[in-house]
C-alpha positions as a Python dict, from the first residue, in 0.01 Angstrom:
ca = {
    (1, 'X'): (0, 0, 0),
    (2, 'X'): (159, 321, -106),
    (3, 'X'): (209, 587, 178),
    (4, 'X'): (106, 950, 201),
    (5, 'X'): (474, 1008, 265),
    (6, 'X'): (570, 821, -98),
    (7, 'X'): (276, 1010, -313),
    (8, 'X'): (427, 1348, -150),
    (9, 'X'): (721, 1237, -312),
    (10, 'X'): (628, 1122, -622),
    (11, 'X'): (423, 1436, -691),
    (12, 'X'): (767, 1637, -576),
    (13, 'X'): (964, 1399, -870),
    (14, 'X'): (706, 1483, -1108),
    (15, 'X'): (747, 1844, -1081),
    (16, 'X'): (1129, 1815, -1119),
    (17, 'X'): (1082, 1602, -1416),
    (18, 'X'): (836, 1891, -1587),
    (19, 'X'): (1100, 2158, -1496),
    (20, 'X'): (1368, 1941, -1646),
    (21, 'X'): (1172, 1902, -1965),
    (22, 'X'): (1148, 2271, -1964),
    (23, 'X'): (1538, 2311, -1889),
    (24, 'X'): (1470, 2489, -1562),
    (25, 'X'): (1752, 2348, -1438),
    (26, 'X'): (1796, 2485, -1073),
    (27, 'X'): (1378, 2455, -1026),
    (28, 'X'): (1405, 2090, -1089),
    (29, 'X'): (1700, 2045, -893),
    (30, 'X'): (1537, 2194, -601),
    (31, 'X'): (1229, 1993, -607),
    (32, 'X'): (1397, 1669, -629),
    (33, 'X'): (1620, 1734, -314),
    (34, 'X'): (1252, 1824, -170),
    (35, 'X'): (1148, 1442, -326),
    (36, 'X'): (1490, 1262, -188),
    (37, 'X'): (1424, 1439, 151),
    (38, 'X'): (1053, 1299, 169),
    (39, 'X'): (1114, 974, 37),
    (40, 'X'): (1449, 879, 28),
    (41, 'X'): (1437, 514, -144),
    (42, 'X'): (1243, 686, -461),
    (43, 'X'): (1408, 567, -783),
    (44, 'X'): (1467, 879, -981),
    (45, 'X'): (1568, 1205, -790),
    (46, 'X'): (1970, 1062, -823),
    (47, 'X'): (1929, 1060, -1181),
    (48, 'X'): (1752, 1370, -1211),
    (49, 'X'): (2052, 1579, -987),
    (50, 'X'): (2302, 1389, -1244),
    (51, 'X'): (2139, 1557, -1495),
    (52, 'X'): (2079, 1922, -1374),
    (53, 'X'): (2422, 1891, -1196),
    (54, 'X'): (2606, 1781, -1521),
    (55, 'X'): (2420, 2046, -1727),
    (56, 'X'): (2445, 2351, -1482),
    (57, 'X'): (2835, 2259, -1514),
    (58, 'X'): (2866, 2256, -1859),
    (59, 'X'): (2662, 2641, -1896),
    (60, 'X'): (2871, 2734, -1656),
    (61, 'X'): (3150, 2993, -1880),
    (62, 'X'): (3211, 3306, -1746),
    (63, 'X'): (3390, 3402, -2007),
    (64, 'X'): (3185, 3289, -2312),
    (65, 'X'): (3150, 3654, -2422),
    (66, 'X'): (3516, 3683, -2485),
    (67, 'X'): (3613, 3615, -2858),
    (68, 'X'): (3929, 3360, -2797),
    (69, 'X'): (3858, 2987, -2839),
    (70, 'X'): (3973, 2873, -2523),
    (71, 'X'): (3779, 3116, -2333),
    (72, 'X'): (3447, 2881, -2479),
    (73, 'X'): (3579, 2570, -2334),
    (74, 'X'): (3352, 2363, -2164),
    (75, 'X'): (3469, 2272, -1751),
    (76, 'X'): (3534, 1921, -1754),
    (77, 'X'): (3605, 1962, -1422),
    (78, 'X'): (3314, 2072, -1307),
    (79, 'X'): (3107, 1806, -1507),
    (80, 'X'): (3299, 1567, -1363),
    (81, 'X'): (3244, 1684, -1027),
    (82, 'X'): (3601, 1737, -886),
    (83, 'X'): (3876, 1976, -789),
    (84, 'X'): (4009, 2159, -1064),
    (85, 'X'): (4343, 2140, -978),
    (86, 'X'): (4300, 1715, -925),
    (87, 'X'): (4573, 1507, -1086),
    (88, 'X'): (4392, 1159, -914),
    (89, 'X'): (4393, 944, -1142),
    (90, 'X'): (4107, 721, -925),
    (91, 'X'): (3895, 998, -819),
    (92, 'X'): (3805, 1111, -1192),
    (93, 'X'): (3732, 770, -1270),
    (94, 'X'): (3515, 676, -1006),
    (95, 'X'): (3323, 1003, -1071),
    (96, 'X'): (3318, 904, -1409),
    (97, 'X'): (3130, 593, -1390),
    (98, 'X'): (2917, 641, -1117),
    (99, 'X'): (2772, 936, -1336),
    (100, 'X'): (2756, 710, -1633),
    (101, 'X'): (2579, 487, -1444),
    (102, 'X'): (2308, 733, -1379),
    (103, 'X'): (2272, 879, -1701),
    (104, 'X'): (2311, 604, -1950),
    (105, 'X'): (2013, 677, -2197),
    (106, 'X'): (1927, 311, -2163),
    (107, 'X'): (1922, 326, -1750),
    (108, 'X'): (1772, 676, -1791),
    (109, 'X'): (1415, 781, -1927),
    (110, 'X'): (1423, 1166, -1815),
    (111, 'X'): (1528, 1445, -2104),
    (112, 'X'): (1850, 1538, -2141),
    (113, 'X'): (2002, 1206, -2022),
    (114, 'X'): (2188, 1161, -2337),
    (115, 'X'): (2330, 1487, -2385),
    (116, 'X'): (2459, 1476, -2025),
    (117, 'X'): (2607, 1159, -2056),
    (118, 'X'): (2778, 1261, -2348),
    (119, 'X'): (2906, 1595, -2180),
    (120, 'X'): (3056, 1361, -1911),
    (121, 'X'): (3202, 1110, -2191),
    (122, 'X'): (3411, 1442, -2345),
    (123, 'X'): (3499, 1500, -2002),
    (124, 'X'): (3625, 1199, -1920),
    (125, 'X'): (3807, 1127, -2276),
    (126, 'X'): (3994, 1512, -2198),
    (127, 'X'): (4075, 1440, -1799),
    (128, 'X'): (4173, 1071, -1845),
    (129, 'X'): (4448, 1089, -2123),
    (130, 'X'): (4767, 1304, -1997),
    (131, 'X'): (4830, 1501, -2235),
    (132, 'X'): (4522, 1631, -2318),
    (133, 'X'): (4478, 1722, -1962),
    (134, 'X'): (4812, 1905, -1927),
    (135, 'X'): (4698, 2130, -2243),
    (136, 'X'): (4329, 2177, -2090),
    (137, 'X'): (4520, 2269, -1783),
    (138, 'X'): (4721, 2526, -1930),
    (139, 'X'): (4443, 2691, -2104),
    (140, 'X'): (4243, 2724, -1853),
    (141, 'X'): (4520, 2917, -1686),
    (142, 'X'): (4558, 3146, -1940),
    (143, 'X'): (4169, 3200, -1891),
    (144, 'X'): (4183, 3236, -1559),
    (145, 'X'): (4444, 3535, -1553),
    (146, 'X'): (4233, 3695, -1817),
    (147, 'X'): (3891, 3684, -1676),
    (148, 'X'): (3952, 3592, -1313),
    (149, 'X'): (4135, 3694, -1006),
    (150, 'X'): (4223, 3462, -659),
    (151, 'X'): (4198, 3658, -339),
    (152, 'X'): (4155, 3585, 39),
    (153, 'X'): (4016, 3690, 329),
    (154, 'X'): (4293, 3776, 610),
    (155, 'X'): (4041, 3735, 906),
    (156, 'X'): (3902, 3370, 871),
    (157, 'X'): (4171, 3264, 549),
    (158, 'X'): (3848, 3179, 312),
    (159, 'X'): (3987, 3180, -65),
    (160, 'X'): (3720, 3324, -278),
    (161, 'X'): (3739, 3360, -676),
    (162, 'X'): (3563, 3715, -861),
    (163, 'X'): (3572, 3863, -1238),
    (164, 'X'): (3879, 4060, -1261),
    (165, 'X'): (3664, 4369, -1264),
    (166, 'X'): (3638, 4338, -900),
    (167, 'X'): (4013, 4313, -826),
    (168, 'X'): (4136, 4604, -586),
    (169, 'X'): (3766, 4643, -455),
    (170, 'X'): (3621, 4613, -114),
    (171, 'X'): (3453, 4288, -73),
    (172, 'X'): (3300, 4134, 216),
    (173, 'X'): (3351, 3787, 350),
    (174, 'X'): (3070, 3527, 287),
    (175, 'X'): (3232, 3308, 567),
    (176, 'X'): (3301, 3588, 848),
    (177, 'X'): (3129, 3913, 758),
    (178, 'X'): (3388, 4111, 743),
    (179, 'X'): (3485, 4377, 462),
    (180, 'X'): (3865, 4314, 309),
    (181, 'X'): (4003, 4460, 40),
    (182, 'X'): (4006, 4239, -294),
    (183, 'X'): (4386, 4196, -419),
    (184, 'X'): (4511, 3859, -629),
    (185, 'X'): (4712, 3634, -493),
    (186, 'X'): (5006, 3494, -725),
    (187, 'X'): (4884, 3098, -674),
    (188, 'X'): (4688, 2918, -478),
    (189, 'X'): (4816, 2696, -164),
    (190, 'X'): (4820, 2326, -139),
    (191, 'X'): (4551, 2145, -114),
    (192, 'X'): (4530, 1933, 189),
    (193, 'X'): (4610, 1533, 101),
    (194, 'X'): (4310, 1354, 134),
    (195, 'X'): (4095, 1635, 195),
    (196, 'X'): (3872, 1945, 30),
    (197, 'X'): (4083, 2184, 220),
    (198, 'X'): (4399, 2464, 169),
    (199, 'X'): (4678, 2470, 402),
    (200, 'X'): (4697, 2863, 451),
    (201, 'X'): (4940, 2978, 644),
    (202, 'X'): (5148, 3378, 709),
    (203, 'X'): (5408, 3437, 460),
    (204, 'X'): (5636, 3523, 716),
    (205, 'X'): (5667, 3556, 1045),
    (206, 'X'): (6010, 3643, 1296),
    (207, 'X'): (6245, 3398, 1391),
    (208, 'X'): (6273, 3587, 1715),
    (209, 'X'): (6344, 3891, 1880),
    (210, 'X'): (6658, 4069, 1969),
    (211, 'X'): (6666, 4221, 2314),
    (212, 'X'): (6911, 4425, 2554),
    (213, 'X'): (7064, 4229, 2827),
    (214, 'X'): (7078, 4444, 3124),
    (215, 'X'): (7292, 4285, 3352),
    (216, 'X'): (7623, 4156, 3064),
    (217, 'X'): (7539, 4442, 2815),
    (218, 'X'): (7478, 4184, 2519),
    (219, 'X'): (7215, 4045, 2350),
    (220, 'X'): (6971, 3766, 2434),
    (221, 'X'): (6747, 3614, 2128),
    (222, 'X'): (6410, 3550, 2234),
    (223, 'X'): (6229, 3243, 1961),
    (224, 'X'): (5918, 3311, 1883),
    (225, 'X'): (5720, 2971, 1774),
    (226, 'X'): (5601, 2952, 1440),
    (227, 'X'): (5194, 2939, 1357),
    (228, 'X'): (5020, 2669, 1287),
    (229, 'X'): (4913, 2655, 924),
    (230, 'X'): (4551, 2665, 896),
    (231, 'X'): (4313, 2464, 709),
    (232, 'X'): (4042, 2587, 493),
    (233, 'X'): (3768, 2442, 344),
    (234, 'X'): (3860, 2430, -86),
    (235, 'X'): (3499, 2529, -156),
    (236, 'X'): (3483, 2902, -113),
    (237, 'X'): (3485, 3052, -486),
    (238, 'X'): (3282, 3308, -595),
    (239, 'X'): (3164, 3347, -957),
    (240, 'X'): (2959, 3677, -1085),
    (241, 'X'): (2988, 3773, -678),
    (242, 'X'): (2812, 3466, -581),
    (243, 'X'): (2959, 3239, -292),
    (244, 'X'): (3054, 2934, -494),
    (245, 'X'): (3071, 2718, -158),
    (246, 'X'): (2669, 2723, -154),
    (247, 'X'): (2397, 2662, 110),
    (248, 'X'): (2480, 2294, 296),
    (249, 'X'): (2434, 1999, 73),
    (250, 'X'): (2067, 1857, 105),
    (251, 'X'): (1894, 1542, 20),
    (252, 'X'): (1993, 1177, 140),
    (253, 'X'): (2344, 1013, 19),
    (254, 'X'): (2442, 919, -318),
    (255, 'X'): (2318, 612, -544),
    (256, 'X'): (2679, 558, -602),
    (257, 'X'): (2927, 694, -336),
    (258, 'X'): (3253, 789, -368),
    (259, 'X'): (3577, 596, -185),
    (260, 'X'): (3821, 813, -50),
}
């Protein structure tokens, strides 16, 4: 006998699978995290979020207005769902085919299944061969220092990424609050093995202090201990002024989970 609990949620899916026909991408997302979160063993809503996910990725260029050719290429990253600065191997794969699993256009019957699945086909045929990656790498930095700037906040060490037309401005902090004042940073810091997380630490700091000795007339060094580097969460870019990190990640677990 079907629940009042499952019908909720089949009505929810429904309504994500009308706003997916009409390409209203971040409607139907929302209303199948509403369907997962009312019914969470309904067949459908993981597909679904594979598809808007995969889609919002690939219209994702903020710098498709520009005339050069790389500036139109497509984030396989993104598509893929994982870092862009990722050189494992393992983690793009798994990605890989637990998305092809899910949008296969014979496992799938919702619209755009295909084209999605063939978006994260390119993206996987780019990420997985070397050399192709190193060049896709090395265009997208050129795009990068064109269209887009790195900066930081100094009070809670949150990296955020803006359009370079906001470089030098006063921004405020989506993490703390707090207004800082917009400048580049050369690179980024190291991601943290294992983790979605920067090591951020002060560029320098004394090695300790030179005082008067009262008593001999010399000079006693005082150490000063070094700071702990600090680590910060990987996900706080910002594209078009937007906090990239998002509101807190909704719905039940996936179909197909990734292995760290």
């Amino acid at each position: 006998m079907q629940t009042a609990t499952r019908a909720e949620a089949e009505r929810l899916l429904g309504i994500a699978e009308k706003l997916l026909h009409t390409r209203d991408l971040n409607g139907s997302r929302e209303f199948a995290i509403l369907a997962q979160e009312t019914e969470p063993l309904l067949e459908g809503s993981d597909q679904i979020l594979a598809i808007v996910d995969v889609l919002l990725a690939a219209d994702n260029r903020p710098n498709a207005a520009t005339s050069h050719p790389h500036h139109h290429q497509l984030d396989w990253y993104g598509i893929l769902q994982v870092d862009r600065r990722t050189n494992d191997l393992d983690l793009i794969k798994r990605n890989y085919r637990r998305l092809a699993l899910l949008l296969h256009p014979d496992k799938s019957r919702f619209a755009y299944a295909d084209h999605a699945f063939k978006l994260v086909a390119d993206a996987w045929a780019v990420l997985s061969d070397p050399i192709k990656k190193s060049n896709y790498d090395k265009q997208r930095q050129g795009q990068n220092r064109s269209g887009n700037f790195w900066t930081a906040c100094p009070y809670c060490y949150r990296l955020y990424e803006y359009p370079r037309v906001y470089e030098g401005c006063c921004l405020r902090c989506q993490n703390c609050d707090r207004s800082f004042h917009g400048i580049s940073i050369p690179s980024l810091p190291p991601l943290v093995p294992g983790q979605d997380a920067y090591y951020c630490c002060w560029g320098f700091f004394p090695m300790g202090f030179v005082v008067g000795n009262v008593e001999n007339g010399g000079n006693v060094s005082v150490p000063v201990a070094a700071p702990t580097p600090a680590r910060v969460a990987a996900r706080g870019s910002i594209s078009n002024g937007v906090a990239g990190s998002g509101p807190r990640k909704r719905g039940r677990p996936r179909k197909y989970p990734l292995q760290s």
